[in-house]
TORPA-4810 file (N, C-alpha, C, O; in nm, 3 decimals):
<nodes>
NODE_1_-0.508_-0.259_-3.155_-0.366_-0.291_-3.159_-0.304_-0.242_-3.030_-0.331_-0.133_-2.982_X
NODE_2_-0.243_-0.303_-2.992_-0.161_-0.266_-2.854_0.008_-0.226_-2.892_0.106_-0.246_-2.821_X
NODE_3_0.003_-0.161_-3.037_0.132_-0.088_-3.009_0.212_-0.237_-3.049_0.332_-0.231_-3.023_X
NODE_4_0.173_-0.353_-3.101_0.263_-0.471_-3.134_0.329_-0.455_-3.269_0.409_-0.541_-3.306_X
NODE_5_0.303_-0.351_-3.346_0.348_-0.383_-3.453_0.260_-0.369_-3.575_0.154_-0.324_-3.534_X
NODE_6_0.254_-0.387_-3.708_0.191_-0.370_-3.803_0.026_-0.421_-3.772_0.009_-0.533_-3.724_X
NODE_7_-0.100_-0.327_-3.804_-0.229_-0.383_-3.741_-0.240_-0.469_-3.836_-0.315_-0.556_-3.792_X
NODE_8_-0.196_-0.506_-3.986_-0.219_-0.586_-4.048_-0.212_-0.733_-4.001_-0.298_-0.821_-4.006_X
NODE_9_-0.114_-0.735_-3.964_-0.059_-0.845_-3.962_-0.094_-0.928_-3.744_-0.093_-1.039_-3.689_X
NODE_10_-0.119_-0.783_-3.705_-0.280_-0.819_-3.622_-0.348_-0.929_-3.654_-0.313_-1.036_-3.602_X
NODE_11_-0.456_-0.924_-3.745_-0.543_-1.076_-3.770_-0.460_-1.207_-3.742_-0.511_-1.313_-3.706_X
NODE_12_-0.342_-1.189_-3.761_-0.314_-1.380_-3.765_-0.216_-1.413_-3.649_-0.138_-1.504_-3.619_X
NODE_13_-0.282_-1.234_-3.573_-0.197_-1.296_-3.446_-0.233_-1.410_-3.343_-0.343_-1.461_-3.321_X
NODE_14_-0.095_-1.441_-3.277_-0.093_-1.596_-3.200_-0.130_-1.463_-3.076_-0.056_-1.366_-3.061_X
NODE_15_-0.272_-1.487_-2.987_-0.302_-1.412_-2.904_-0.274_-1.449_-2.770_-0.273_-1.378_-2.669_X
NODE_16_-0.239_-1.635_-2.792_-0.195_-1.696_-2.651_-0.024_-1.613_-2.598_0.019_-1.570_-2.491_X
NODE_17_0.022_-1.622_-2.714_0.199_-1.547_-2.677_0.163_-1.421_-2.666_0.216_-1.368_-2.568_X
NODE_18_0.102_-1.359_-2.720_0.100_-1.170_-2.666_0.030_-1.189_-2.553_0.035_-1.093_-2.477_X
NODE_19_-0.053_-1.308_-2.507_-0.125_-1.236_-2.390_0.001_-1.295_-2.296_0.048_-1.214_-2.217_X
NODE_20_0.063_-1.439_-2.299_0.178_-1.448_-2.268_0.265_-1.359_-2.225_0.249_-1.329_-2.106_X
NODE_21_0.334_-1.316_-2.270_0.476_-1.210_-2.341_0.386_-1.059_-2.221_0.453_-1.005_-2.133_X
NODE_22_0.277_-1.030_-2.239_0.214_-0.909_-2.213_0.208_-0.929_-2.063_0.250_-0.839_-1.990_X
NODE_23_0.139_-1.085_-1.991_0.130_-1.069_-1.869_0.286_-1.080_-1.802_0.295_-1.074_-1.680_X
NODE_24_0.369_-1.090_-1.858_0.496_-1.131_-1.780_0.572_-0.996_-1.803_0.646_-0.972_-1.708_X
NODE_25_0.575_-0.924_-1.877_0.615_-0.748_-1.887_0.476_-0.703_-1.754_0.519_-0.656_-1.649_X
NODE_26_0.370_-0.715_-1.764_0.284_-0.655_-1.606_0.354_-0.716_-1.535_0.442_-0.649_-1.482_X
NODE_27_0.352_-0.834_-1.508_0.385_-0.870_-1.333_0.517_-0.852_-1.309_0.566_-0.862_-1.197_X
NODE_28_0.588_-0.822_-1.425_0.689_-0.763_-1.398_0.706_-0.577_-1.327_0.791_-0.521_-1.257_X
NODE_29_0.595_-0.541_-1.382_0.548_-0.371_-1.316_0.581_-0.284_-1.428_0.630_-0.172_-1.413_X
NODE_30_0.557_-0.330_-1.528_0.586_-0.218_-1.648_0.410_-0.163_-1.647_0.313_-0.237_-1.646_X
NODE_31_0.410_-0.042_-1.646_0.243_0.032_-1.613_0.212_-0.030_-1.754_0.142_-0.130_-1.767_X
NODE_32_0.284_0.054_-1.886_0.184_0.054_-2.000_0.167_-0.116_-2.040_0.102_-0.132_-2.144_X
NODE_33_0.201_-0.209_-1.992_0.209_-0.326_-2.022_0.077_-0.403_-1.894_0.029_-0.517_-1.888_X
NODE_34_0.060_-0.310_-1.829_-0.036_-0.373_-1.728_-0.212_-0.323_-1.815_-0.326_-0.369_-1.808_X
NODE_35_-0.133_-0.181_-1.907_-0.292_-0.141_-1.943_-0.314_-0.247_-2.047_-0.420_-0.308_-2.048_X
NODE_36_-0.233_-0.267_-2.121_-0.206_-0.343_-2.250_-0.279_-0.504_-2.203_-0.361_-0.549_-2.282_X
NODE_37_-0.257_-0.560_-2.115_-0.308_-0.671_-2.040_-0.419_-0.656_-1.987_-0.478_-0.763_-1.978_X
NODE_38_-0.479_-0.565_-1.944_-0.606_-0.505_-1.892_-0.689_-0.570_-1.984_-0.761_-0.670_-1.980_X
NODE_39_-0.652_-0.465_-2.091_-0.752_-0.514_-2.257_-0.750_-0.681_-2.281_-0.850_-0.740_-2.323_X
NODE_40_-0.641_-0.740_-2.254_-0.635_-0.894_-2.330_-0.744_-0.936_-2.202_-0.852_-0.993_-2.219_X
NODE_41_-0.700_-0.902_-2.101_-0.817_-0.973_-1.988_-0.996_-0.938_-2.006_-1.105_-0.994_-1.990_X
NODE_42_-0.937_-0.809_-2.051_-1.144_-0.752_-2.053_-1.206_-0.830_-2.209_-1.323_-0.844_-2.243_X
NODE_43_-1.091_-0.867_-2.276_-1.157_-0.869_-2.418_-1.172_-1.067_-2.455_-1.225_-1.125_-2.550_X
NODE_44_-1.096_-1.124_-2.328_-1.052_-1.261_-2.344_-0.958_-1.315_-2.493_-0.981_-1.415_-2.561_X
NODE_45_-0.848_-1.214_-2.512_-0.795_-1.241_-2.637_-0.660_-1.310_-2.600_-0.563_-1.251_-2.550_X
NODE_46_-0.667_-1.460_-2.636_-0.561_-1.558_-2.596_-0.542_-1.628_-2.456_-0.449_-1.696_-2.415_X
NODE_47_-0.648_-1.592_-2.403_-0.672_-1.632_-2.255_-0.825_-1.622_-2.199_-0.910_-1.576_-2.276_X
NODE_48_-0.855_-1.653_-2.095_-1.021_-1.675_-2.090_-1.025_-1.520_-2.052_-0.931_-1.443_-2.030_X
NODE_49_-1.166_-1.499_-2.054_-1.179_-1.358_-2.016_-1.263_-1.319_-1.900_-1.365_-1.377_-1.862_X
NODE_50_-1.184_-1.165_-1.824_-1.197_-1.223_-1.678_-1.176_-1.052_-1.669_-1.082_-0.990_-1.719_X
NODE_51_-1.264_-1.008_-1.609_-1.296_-0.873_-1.578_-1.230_-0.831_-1.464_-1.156_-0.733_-1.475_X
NODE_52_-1.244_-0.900_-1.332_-1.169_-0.840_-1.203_-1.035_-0.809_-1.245_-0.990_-0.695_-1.228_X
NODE_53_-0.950_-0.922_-1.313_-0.827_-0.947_-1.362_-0.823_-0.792_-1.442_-0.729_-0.715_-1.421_X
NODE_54_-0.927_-0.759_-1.530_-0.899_-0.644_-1.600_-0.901_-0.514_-1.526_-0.819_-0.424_-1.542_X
NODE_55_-0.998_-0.513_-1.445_-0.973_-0.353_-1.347_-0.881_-0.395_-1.277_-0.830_-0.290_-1.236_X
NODE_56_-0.822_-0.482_-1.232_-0.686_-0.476_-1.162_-0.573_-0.435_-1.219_-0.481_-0.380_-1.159_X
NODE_57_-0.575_-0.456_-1.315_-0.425_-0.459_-1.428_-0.442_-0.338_-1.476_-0.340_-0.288_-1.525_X
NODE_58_-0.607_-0.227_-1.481_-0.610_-0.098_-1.499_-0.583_0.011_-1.405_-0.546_0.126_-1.427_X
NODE_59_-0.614_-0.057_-1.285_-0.634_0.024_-1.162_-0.408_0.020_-1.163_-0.333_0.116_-1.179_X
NODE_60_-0.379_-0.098_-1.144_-0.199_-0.098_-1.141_-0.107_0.014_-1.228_-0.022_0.099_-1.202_X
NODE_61_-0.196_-0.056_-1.382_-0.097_0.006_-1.452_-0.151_0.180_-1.423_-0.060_0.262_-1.429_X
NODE_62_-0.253_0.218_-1.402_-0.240_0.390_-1.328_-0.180_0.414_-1.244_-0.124_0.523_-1.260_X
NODE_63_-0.155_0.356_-1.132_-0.059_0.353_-1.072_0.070_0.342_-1.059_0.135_0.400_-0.972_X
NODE_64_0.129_0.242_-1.170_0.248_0.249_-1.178_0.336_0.286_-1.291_0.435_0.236_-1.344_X
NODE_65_0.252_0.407_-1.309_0.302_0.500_-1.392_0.251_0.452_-1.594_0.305_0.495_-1.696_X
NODE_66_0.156_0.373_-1.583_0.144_0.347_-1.723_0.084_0.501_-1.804_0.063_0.599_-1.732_X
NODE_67_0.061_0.511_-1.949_0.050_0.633_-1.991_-0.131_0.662_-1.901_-0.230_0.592_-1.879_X
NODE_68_-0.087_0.821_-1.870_-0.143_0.824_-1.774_-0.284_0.852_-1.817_-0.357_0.829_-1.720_X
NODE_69_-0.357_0.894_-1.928_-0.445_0.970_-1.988_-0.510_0.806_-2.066_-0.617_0.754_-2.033_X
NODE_70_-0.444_0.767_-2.140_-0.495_0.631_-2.129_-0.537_0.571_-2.010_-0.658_0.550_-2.000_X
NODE_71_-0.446_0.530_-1.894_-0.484_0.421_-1.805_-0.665_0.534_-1.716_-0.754_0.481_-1.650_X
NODE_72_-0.653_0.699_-1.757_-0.783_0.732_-1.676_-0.895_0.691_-1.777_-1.005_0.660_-1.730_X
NODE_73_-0.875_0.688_-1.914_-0.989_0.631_-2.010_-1.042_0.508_-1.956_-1.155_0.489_-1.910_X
NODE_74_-0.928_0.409_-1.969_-0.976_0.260_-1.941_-1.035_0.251_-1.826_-1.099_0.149_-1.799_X
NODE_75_-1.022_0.365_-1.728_-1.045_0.338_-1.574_-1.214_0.416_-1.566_-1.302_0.376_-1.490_X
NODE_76_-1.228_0.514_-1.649_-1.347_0.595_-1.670_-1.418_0.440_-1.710_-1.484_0.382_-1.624_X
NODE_77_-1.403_0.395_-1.809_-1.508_0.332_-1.875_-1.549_0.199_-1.788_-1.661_0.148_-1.795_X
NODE_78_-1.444_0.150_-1.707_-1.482_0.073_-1.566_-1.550_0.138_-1.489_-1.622_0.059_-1.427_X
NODE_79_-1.566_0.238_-1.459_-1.659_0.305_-1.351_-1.787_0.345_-1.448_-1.900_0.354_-1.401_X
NODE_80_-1.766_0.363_-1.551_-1.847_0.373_-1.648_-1.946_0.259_-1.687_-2.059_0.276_-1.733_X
NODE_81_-1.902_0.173_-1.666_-1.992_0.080_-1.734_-2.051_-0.062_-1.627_-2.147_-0.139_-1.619_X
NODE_82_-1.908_-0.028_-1.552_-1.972_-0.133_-1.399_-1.995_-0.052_-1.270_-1.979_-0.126_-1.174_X
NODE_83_-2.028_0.072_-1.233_-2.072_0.214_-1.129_-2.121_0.061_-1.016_-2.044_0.010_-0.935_X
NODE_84_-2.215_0.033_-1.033_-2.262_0.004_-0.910_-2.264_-0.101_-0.883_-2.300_-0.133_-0.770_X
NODE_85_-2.217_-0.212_-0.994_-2.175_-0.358_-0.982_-2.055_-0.412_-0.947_-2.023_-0.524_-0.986_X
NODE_86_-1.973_-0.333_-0.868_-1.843_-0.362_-0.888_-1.781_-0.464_-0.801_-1.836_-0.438_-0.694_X
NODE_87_-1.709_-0.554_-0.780_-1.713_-0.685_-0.714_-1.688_-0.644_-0.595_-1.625_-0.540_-0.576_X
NODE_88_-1.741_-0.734_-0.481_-1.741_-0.707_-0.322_-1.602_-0.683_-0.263_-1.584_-0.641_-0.149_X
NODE_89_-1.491_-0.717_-0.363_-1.356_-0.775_-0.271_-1.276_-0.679_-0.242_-1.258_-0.585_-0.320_X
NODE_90_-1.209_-0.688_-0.116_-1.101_-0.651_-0.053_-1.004_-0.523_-0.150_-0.984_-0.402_-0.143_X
NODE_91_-0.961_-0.645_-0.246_-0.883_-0.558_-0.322_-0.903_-0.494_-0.420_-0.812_-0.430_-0.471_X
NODE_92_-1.068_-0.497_-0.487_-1.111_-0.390_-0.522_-1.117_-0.224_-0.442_-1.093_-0.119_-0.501_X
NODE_93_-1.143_-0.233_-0.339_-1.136_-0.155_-0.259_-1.045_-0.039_-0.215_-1.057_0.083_-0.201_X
NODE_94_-0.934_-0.145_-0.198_-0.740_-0.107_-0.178_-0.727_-0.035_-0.348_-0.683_0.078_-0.368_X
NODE_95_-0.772_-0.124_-0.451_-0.722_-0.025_-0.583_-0.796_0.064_-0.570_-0.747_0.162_-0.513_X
NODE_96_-0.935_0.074_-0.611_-0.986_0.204_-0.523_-0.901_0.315_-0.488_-0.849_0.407_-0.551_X
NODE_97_-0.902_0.270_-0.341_-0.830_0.378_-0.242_-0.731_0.437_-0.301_-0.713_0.559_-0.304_X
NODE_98_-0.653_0.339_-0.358_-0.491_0.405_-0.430_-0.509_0.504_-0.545_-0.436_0.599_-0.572_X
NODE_99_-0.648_0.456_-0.621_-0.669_0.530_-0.715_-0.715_0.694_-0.688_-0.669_0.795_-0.742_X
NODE_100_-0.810_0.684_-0.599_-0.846_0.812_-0.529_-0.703_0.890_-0.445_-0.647_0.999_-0.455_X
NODE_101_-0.693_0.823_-0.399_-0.585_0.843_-0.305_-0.451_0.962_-0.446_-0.383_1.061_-0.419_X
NODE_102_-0.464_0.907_-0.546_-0.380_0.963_-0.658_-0.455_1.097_-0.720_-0.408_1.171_-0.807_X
NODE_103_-0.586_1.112_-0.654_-0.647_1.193_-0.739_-0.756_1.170_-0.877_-0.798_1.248_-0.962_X
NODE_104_-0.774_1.043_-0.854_-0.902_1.014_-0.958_-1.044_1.019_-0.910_-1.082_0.925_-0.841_X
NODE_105_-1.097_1.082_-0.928_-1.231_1.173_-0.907_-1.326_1.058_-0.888_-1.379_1.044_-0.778_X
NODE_106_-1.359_0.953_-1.013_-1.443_0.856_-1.031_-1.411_0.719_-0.910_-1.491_0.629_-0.885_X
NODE_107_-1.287_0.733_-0.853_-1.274_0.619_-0.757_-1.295_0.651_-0.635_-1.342_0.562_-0.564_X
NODE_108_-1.266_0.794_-0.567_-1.326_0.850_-0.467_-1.493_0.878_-0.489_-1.552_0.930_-0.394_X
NODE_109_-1.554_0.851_-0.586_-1.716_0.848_-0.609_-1.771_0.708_-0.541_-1.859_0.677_-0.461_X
NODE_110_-1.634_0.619_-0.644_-1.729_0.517_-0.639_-1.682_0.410_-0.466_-1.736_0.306_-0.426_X
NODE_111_-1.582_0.478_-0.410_-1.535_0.438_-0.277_-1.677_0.485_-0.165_-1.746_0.402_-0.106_X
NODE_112_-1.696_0.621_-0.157_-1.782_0.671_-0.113_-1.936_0.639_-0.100_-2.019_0.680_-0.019_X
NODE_113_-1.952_0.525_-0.239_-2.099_0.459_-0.271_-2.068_0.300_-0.172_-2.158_0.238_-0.115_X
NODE_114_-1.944_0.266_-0.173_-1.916_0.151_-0.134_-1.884_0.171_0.022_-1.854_0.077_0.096_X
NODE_115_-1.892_0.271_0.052_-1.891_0.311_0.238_-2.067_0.294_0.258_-2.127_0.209_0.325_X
NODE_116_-2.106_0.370_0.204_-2.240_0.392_0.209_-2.380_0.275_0.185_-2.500_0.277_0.212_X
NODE_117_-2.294_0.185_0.125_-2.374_0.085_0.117_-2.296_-0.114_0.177_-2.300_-0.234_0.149_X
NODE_118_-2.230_0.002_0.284_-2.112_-0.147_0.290_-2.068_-0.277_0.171_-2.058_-0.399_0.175_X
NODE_119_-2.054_-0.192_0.091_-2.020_-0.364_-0.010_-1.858_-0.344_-0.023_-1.807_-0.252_-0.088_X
NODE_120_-1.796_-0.433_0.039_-1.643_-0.453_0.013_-1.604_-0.374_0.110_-1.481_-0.384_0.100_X
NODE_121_-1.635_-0.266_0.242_-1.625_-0.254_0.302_-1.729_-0.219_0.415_-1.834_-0.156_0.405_X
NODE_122_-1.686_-0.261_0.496_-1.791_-0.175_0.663_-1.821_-0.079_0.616_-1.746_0.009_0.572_X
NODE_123_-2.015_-0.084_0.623_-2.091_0.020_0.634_-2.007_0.129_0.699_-1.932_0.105_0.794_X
NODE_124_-2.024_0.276_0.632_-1.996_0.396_0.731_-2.046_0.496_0.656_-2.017_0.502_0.536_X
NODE_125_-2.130_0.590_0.716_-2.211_0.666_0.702_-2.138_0.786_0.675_-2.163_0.865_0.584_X
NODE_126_-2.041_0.796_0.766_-1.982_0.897_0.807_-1.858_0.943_0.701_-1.841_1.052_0.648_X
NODE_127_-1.757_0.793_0.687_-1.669_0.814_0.555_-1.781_0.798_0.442_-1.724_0.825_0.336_X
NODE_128_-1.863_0.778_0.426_-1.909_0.786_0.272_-1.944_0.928_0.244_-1.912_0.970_0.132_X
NODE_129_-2.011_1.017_0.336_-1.986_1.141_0.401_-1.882_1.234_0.360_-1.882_1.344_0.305_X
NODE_130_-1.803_1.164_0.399_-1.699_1.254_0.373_-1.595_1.170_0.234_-1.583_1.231_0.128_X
NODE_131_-1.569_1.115_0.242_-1.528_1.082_0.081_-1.577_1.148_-0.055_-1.498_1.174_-0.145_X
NODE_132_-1.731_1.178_-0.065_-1.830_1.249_-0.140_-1.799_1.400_-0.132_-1.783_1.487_-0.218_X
NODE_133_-1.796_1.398_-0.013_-1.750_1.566_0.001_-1.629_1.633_-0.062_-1.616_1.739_-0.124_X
NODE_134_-1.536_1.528_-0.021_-1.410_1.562_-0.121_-1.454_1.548_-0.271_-1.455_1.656_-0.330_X
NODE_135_-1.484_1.463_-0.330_-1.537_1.443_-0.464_-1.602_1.611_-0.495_-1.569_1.698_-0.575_X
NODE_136_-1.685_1.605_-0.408_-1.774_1.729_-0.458_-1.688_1.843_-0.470_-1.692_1.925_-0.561_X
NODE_137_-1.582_1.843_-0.337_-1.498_2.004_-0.352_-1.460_1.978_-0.476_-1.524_2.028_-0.569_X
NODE_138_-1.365_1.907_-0.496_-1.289_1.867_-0.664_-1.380_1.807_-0.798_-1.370_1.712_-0.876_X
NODE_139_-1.514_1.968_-0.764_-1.605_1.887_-0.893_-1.674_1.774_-0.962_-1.678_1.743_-1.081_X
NODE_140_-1.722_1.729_-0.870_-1.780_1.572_-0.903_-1.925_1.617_-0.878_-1.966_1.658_-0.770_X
NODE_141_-2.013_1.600_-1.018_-2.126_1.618_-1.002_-2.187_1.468_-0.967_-2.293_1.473_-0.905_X
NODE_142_-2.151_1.372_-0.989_-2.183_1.248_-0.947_-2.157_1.235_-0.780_-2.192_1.120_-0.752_X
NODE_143_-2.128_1.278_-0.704_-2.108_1.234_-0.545_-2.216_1.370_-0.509_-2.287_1.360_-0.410_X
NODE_144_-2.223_1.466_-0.573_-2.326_1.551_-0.523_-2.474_1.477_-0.512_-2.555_1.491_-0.420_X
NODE_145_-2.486_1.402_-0.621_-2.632_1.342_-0.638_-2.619_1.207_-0.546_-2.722_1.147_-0.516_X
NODE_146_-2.489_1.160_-0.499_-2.483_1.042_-0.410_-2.525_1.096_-0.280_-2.609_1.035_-0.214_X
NODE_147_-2.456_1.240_-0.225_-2.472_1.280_-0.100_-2.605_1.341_-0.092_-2.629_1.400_0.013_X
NODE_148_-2.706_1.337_-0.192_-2.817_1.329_-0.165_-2.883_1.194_-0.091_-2.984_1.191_-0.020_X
NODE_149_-2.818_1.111_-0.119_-2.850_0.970_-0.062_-2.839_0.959_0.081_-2.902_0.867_0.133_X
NODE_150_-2.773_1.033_0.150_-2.690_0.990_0.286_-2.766_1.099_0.357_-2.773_1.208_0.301_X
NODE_151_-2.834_1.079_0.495_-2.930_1.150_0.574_-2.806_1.274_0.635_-2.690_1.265_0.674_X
NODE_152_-2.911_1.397_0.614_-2.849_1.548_0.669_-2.765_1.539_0.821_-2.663_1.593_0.865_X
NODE_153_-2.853_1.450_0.867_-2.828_1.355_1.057_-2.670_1.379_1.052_-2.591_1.448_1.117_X
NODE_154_-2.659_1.266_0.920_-2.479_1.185_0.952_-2.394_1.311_0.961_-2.403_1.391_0.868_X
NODE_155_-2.320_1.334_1.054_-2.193_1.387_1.083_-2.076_1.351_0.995_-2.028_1.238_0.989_X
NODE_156_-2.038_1.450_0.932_-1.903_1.401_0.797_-1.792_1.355_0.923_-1.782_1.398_1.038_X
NODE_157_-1.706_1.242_0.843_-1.611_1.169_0.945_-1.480_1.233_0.954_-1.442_1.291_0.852_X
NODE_158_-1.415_1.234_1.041_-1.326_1.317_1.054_-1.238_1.267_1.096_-1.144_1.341_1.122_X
NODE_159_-1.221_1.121_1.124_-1.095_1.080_1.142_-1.121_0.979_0.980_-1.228_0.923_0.958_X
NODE_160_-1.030_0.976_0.907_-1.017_0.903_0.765_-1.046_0.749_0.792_-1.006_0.714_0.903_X
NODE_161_-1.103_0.652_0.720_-1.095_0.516_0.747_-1.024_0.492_0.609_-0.936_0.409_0.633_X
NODE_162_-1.022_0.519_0.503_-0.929_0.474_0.371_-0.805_0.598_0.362_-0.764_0.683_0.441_X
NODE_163_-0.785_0.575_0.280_-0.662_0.672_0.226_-0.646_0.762_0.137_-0.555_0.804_0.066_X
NODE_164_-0.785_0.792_0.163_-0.817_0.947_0.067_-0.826_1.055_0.140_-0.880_1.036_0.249_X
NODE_165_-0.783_1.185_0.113_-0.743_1.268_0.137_-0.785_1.377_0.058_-0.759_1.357_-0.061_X
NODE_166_-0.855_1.513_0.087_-0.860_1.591_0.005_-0.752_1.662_-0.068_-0.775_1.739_-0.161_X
NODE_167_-0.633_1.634_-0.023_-0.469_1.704_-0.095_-0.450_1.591_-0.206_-0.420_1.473_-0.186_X
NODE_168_-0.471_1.649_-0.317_-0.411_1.579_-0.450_-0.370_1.640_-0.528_-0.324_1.588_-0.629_X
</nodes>
C-alpha cells in the first residue's frame, strides 16, 4: 500500500490513475511521491515496468527530501540487488554522485566500482581510489574488499572528478 487509503479496498484498485495521479505529484518534486512511483515503476503496477525509471524516482525522491529512512531502504535494495549491473548511463552516474555526495555509503561504493571499471564513466584508477577510500573511512566494508581490486601502484586522486567528498 502506498499510504492510498484502506489496503482493502487496494485489490480493486484502478492502478493506471494511481500510477497516473502518483507520477504527476513526482514530477511535480514531492520526494515521498517520487518513492511511491519508484515502486509503481519497479513493480509495473498500472504502467509497463521499467527499472531505470525506478532507481531514478528512488535516487530523486532521496534527494528531495522524501522520508528519508525509507527512500535509503529502497535505495539499499537497488544496490542490493543490481551491485554490479547497473545501467551504463550518464544519469545513473549524476544520481549516484548526488547520492554519495549526500552521504550514502552504498553509492559512493558503487561510484567507485564504476570509476574502476569505466562503465558510465571514464576509466580512473585514481578516483576509484579514492572514492573507496572515503567509503572505507566512513565504514564500508564493501569498498575495502573493492580496493583490494585496484593495484597498490595507483596513486589515490587528489583532485575530485565527481562530487563526492569526504565531508558529509
Amino acid at each position: 500500500s502506498f499510504g492510498l487509503g484502506d489496503p482493502k479496498t487496494m485489490r480493486t484498485c484502478d492502478w493506471e490513475s494511481v500510477a497516473y495521479w502518483t507520477e504527476m505529484a513526482a514530477k511535480a518534486g514531492d520526494g515521498n511521491s517520487m518513492l511511491d512511483y519508484s515502486l509503481i515503476c519497479r513493480d509495473g503496477k498500472g504502467r509497463d515496468k521499467d527499472i531505470n525509471a525506478a532507481f531514478a524516482y528512488t535516487c530523486e525522491g532521496f534527494l528531495k527530501g522524501g522520508l528519508r529512512r525509507r527512500a535509503l531502504r529502497l535505495l539499499a535494495e537497488f544496490y542490493r540487488c543490481t551491485y554490479f549491473s547497473m545501467p551504463d548511463s550518464q544519469k545513473v552516474s549524476e544520481l549516484l554522485t548526488r547520492s554519495g555526495s549526500a552521504g550514502y555509503l552504498p553509492a559512493i561504493v558503487v561510484m567507485g566500482v564504476r570509476y574502476r571499471k569505466g562503465k558510465g564513466v571514464k576509466k580512473d584508477l585514481s578516483e576509484a581510489k579514492r572514492l573507496l577510500e572515503i567509503a572505507v573511512e566512513n565504514g564500508s566494508k564493501d569498498a575495502k574488499e573493492e580496493l583490494k581490486s585496484i593495484p597498490k601502484s595507483v596513486k589515490t586522486g587528489t583532485k575530485p572528478i565527481c562530487g563526492i567528498t569526504s565531508k558529509f
